[in-house]
C-alpha positions in Angstrom: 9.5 -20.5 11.2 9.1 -18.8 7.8 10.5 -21.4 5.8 8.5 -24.4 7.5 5.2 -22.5 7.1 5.9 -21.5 3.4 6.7 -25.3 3.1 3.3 -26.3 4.3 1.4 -23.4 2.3 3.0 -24.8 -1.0 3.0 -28.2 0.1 0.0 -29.6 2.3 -2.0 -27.0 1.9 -3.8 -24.5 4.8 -6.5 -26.9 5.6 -3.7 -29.1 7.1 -3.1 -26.8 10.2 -5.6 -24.4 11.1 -2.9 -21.3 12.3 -0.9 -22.0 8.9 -2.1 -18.8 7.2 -1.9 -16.6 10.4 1.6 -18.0 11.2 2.5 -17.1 7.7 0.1 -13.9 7.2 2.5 -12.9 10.3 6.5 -13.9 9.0 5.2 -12.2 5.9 4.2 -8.9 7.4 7.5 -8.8 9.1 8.9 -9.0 6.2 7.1 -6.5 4.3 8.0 -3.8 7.4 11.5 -4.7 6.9 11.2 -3.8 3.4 11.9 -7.4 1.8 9.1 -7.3 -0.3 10.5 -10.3 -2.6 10.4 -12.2 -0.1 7.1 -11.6 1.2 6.1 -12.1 -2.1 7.3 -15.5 -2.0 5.2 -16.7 1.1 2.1 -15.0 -0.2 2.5 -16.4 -3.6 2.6 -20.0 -1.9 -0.5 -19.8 0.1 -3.5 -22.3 -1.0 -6.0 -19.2 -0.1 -9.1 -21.9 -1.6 -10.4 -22.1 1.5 -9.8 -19.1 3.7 -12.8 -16.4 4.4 -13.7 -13.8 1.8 -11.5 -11.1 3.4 -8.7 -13.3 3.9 -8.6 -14.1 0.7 -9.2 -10.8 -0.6 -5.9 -9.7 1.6 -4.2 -12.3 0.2 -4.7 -11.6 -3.1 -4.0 -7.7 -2.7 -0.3 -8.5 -0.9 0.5 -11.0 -3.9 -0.1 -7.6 -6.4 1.0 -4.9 -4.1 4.5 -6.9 -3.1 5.5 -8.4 -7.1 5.3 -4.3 -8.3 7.3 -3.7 -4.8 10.0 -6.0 -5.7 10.3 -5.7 -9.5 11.0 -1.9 -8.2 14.2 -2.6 -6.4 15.5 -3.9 -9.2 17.1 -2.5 -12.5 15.0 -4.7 -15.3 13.3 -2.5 -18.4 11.1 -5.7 -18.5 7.7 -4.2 -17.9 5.6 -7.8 -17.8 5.4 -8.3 -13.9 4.7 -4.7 -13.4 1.5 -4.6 -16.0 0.1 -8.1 -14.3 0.5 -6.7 -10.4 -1.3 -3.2 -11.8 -4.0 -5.6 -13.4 -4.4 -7.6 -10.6 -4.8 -4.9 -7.9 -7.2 -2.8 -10.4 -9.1 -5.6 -10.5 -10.0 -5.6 -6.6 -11.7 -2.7 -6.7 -13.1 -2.8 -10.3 -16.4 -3.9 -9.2 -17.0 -2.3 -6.3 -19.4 0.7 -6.8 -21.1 1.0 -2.9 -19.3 2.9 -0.1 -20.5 0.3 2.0 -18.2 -2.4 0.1 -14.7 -0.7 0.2 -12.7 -2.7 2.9 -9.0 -2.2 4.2 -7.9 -4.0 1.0 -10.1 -1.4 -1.3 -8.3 1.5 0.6 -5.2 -0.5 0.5 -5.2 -1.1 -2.9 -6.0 2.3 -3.4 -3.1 3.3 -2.0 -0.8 1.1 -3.5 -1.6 1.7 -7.0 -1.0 5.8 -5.8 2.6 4.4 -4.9 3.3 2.2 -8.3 2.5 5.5 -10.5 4.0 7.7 -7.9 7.5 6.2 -9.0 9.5 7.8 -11.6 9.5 4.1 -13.1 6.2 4.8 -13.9 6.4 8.0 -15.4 5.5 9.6 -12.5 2.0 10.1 -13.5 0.7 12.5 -10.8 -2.9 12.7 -11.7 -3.5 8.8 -12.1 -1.4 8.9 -8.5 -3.4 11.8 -6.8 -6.4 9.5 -7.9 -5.9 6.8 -5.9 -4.2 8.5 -3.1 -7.2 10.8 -2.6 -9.4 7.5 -2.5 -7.1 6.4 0.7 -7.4 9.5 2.3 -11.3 9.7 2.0 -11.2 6.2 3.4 -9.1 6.6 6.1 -10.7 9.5 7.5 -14.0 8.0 7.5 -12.5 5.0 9.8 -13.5 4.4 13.5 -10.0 3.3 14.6 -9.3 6.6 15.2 -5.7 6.2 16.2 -4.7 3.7 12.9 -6.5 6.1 10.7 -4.7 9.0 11.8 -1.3 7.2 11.6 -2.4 6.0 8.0 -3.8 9.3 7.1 -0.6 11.4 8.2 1.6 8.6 6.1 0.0 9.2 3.0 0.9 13.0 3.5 3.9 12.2 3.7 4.5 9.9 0.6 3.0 12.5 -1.4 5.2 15.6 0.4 8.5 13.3 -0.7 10.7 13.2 -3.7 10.0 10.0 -5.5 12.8 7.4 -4.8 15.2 7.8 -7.9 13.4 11.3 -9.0 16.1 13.5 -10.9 16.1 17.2 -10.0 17.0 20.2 -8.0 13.8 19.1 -5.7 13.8 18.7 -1.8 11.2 18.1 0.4 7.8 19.3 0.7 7.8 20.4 -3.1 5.4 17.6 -4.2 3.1 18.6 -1.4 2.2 21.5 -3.2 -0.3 19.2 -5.3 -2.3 18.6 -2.0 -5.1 20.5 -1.5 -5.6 22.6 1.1 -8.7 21.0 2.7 -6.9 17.6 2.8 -3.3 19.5 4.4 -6.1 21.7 6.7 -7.7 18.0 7.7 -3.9 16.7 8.7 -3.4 19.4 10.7 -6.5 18.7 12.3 -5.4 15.3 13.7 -1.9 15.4 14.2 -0.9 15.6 17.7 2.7 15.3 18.0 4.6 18.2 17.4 6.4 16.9 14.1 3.8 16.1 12.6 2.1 19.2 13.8 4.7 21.2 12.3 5.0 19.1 8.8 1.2 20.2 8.2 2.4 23.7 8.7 5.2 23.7 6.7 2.8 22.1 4.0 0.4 24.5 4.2 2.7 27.2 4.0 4.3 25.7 0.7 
């Protein structure tokens, strides 16, 4: 199925079947779970988004960014080009956007992705510029009205920030990073979680 519908996306086009971007919205958001972001990066690359809705194409736009810094990561290259033009392009999703009432899932996604790319020791692990766009996330995320997603998304973002950076050198285990939440934001996940793990990770936060 993915292979027909990226056909059709680089080939006739999504006016040509009205599912076409859904279908392929869905193979590649399998994909990106399963953590075969080149790949997902392929099928969002290949979609015509000219004439999808505004938010559909703002999605699309965001996965094309957030999945080429995803999969330059798993590999080894020093080349730093596709890294500096995904950074670019998802800074420039949120550039303009100045009233709460305009930041969308893709603003606090993008938010959230760009806390990821400098969360990486490939990136220097620059903590502040992370913390940044993490803390937008959060402040998102809490506000939302889905209150089961937002807790989910809320309590994940915790935890990236509580966990050694993939490939970080050092005598460090986990729940060291977490030490640069601050407490109102660990007191606020304690608030919502409601399974015993993730319950006792607040804790165990706190008490770092």
């Amino acid at each position: 199925a993915t292979v027909a519908a990226l056909a059709l996306a680089a080939g006739r086009g999504l006016s040509a079947e009205p599912n076409a971007y859904q279908n392929l919205k869905e193979d590649a958001e399998q994909l990106y779970v399963a953590g075969s972001y080149a790949r997902a990066h392929e099928i969002y690359a290949a979609i015509n988004a000219t004439n999808l809705p505004p938010a559909d194409t703002r999605w699309v736009a965001f996965r094309v960014a957030d999945t080429l810094w995803r999969s330059q990561a798993a590999t080894q290259t020093a080349d730093s080009t596709k890294f500096d033009q995904a950074r670019r392009q998802l800074e420039a999703l949120i550039r303009d956007i100045q009233r709460e009432e305009e930041r969308d899932l893709v603003w606090a996604e993008v938010h959230e992705s760009l806390g990821e790319f400098f969360w990486t020791p490939r990136h220097q692990m620059n903590v502040n510029e992370a913390w940044n766009h993490f803390r937008q996330a959060l402040d998102w995320w809490a506000a939302g009205t889905d209150l089961e997603t937002a807790r989910q998304r809320y309590l994940n973002i915790i935890r990236k920030i509580a966990r050694p950076p993939r490939g970080e050198q050092g005598p460090y285990s986990y729940g060291d990073y977490g030490t640069m939440l601050p407490l109102d934001v660990l007191e606020n996940a304690l608030k919502i979680a409601t399974t015993e793990n993730d319950q006792a990770h607040s804790h165990y936060l706190i008490a770092m």
